[in-house]
N, C-alpha and C positions, 0 to 999 in steps of 0.2 A: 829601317835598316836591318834592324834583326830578322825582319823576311827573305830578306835579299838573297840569301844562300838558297834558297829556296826556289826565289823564281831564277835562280840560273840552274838548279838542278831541275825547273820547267824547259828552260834551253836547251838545256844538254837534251833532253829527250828530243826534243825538236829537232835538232841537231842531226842527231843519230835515226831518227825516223828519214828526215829527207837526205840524208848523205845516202842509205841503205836504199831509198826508194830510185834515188839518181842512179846507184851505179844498177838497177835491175835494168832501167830504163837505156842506161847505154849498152848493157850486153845482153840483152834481150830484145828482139820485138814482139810488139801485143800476141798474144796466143800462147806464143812459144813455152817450151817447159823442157826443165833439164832436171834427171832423176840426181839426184845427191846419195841418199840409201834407198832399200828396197821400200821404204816409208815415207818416202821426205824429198820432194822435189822442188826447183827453186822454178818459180812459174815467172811471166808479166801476165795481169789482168788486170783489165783497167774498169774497176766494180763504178757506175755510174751509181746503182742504191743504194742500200742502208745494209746494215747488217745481215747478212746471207743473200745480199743482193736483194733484197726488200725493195720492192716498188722499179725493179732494174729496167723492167719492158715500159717504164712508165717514160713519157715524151722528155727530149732534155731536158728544156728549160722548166719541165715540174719537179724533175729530181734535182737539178743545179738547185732551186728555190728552197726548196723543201729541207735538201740535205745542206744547205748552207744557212738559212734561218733559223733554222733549228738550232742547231752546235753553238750558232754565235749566241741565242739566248741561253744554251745553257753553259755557256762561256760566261755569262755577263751571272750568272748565279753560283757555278762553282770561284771564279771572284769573290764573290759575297762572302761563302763559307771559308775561302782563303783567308781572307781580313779579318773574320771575326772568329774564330778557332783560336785557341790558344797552346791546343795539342800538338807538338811536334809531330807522332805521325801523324794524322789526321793533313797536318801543314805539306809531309812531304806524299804522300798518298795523293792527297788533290795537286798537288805541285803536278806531280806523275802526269795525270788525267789531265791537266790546263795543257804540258808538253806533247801527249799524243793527241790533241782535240786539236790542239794549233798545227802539229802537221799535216792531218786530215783537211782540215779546213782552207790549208792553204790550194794541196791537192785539186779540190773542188775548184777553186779559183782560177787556179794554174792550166789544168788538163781535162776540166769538168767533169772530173770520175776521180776514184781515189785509187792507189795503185797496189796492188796486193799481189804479193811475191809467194808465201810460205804457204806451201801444200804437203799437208801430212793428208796420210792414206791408207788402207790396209791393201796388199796387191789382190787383187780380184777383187775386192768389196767396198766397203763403203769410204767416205773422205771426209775429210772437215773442211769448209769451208775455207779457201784462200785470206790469209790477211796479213798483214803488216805490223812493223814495230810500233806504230800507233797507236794498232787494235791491241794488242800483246799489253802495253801499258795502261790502256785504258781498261779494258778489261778484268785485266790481275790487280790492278788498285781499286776499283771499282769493289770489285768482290771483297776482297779484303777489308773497305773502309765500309762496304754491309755488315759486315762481317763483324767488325770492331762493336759497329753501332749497336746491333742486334745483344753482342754478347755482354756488354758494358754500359747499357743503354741507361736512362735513368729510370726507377721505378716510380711509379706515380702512385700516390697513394689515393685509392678510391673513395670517393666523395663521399660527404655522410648523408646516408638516406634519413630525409625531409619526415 
């Protein structure tokens, strides 16, 4: 019961991922892109790969497999460390990541591509990679719960030489 705030703050992210993804999808079609600032345009892309479009020329039903077997097991293992963590953030950091894994995931399901709207840019130069409120959550908690781990880690103390 005291998790429960938690996986509804995995909801809410779900939530907001596929409301955001729906309305690109009704006022956009695939390609299109509409500049917001001279930086920042709201695109549809419908990314079939993985991360920067990883493996995207690869046939569908190897990217559907790939990119939906995967997430599910690492769905079934950030579970794990949900349940057994006793850290608050830690608890809402993976809560975060289980909300944008579940609306990627669903994507896959639904569209067989995942759908990524937000393009930052420099004009005439280079771009970042189109993504989603998904990738946005997954990503910034991700880093951050490295980040904890890394800086908070436990230290081990080195074995006594034999």
């Amino acid at each position: 019961m005291k998790r429960l705030k938690y996986m509804v703050l995995a909801l809410l992210v779900f939530i907001l991922d596929q409301g955001t993804k729906l309305a690109v999808i009704n006022s956009l079609t695939p390609g299109d892109e509409k500049e917001i600032l001279p930086f920042f345009s709201l695109v549809h892309w419908q990314n079939r790969g993985g991360l920067w479009g990883f493996l995207g020329s690869a046939s569908e039903s190897v990217t559907f497999w790939i990119f939906l077997i995967l997430p599910i097991l690492g769905l079934v293992f950030l579970f794990y460390l949900f349940f057994t963590t006793r850290e608050k953030l830690e608890m809402i950091l993976i809560s975060l990541i289980i909300g944008g894994a579940l609306g990627n995931i669903l994507d896959r399901i639904v569209h067989g591509a995942v759908t990524d709207f937000l393009y930052f840019f420099m004009p005439g130069g280079p771009a970042w990679p189109a993504f989603n409120a998904a990738d946005a959550f997954i990503s910034t908690s991700l880093t951050v719960l490295l980040i904890k781990i890394v800086v908070t880690g436990e230290k081990k103390d080195a074995p006594d030489p034999v």
